[in-house]
C-alpha positions in Angstrom: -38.6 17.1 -29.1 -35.4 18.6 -29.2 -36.1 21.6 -27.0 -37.6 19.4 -24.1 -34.7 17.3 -24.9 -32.5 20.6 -24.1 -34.6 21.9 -21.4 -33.7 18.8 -19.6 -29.7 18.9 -20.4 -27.1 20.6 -17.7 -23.9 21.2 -17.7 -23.4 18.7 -14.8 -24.8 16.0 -17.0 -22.4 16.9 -19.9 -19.9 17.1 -17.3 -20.8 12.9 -16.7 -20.8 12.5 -20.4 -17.4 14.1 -21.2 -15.8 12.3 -18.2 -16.8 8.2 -18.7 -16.0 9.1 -22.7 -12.5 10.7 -21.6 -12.0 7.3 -19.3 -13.2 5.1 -22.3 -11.4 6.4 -25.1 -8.3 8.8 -23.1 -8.5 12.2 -23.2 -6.4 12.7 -26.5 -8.5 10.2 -28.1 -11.9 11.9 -27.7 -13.0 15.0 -30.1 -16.0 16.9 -29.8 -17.9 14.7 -31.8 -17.5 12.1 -29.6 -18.8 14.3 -27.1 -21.4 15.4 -29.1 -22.8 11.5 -30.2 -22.3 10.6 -26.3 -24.5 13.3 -24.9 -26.7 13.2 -28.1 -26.8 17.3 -28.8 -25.3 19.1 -31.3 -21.8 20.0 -31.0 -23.0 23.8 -31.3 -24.9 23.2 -27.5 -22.1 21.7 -25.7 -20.5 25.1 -26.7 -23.1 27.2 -25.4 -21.8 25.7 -22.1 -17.8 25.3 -22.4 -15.4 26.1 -24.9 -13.9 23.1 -25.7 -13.3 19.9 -24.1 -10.0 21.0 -22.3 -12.8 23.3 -20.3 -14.2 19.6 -19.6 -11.1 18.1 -18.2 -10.5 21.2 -15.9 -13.8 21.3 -14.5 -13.7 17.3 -14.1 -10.1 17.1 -12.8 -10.7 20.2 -10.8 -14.0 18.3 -8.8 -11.5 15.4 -7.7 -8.8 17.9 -6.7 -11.3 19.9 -4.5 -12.5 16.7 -3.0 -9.2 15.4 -2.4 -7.9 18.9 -1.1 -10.8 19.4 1.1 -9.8 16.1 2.7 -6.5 18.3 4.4 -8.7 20.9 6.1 -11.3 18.7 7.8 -11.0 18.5 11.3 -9.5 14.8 12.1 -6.3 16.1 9.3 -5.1 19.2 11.2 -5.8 18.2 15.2 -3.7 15.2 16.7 -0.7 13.1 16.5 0.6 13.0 12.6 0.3 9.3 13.0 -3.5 10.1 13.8 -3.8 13.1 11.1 -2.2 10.9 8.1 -4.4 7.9 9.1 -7.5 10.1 8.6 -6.1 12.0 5.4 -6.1 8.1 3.9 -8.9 6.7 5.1 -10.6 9.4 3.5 -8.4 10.0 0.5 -10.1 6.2 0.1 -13.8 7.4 0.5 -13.2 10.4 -2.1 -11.5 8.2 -4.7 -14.5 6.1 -4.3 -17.5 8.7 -4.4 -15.9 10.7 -7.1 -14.7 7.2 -8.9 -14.5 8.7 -12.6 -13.5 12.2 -11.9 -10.6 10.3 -9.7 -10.2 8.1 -12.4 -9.7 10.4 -14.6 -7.2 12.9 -12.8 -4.9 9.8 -12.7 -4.7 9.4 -16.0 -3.4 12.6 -17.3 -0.5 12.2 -19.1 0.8 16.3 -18.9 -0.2 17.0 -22.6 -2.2 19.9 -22.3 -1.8 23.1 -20.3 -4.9 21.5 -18.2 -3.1 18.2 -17.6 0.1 19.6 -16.4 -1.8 21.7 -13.7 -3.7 18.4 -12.8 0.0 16.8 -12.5 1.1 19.6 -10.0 -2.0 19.6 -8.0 -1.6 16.2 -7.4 2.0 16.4 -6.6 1.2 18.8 -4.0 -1.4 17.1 -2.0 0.9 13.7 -2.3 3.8 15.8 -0.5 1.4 17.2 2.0 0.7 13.5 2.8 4.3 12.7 2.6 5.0 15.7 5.3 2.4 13.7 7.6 3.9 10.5 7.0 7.8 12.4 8.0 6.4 13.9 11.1 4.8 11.0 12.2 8.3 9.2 12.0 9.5 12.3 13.8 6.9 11.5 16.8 8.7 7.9 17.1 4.9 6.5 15.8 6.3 5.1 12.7 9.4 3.1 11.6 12.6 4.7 11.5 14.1 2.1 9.3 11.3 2.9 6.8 12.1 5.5 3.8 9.1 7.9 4.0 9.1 8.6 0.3 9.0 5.2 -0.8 6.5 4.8 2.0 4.2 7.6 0.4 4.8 6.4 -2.8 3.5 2.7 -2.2 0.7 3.9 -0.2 -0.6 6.1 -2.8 0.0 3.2 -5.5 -2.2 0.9 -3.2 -4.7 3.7 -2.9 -4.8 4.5 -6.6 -5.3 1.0 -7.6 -8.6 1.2 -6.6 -9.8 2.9 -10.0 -8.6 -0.3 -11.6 -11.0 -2.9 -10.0 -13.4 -1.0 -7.5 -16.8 -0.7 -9.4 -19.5 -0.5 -7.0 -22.5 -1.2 -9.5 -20.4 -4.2 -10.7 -21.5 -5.6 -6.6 -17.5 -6.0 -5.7 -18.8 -6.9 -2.1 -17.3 -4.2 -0.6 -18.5 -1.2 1.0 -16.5 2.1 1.4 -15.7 1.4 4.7 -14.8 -1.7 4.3 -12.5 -0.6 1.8 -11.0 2.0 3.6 -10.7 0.2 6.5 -8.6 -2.4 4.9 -6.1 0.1 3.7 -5.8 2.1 6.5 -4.8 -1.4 8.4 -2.5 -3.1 5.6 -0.5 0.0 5.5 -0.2 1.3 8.7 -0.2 -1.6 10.8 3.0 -2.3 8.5 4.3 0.8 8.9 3.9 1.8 13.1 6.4 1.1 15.4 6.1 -2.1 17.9 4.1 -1.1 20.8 5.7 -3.2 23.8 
């Protein structure tokens, strides 16, 4: 029973495991035998497959970082008007966050405790400037408000984006769909933030 129990097992799955126990009990609060009872194998096969569970943070962090930092290199982020580009870069910063809801989740909880979690912290620093930069050349195309500080402005719109991991649970049936969602961020902030068109 155990080896077809084994046969069955991948590291993606203990990948799922490690992450909703990381987002239940924080990622300082979890040892390996939390793991371990969670994923019901030995401790002994979750190392066959990582070393330890800061190799389970990085490879969970590291999945909503590549999704987020794909984002910047699609098409609809690098060709038009800023205002245009930094539309797109949210609307589907939105969709990621949403697809990738624990893994996202998780990667905004890190507190910078580990060598791991202070990598996390930079990542995520980065891409939130590269969306800043957007934001301060679409002011510099006249398509956003000039009375409008552009760090605050990246700063709230990330905090209205990021909020999503506290109430967004799509198997809870919130009643809304992706787009929907997306949509009504992409509108509340940037309908706010554009410059009158006469």
């Amino acid at each position: 029973m155990t080896t077809a129990r084994r046969d069955t097992y991948t590291p993606e799955t203990l990948l799922s495991v490690a992450v909703r126990v990381f987002n239940e009990r924080g990622y300082d609060g979890t040892s390996m035998e939390h793991l371990s009872k969670a994923a019901g194998i030995s401790k002994s096969s979750i190392y066959h497959h990582v070393a330890g569970k800061e190799e389970l943070l990085r490879r969970a962090v590291s999945r909503a970082l590549d999704g987020l930092f794909g984002i910047l290199d699609e098409p609809g982020a690098v060709r038009g008007r800023a205002i245009e580009r930094v539309e797109y870069v949210t609307r589907r910063t939105v969709e990621v966050l949403m697809a990738e809801l624990p893994y996202v989740t998780l990667l905004l909880r890190v507190r910078g405790n580990t060598r791991t979690e202070r990598w996390a912290l930079e990542r995520r620093r980065e891409f939130d400037h590269k969306v800043a930069d957007l934001l301060k050349a679409a002011a510099a195309e006249g398509d956003l408000r000039a009375d409008m500080d552009m760090r605050l402005a990246t700063r709230l719109l990330f905090g209205m984006v990021n909020s999503l991991v506290e109430w967004y649970r799509p198997q809870a049936g919130t009643g809304y769909d992706r787009e929907q969602v997306a949509d009504a961020v992409v509108r509340l902030a940037f309908d706010g933030l554009r410059t009158a068109t006469p």
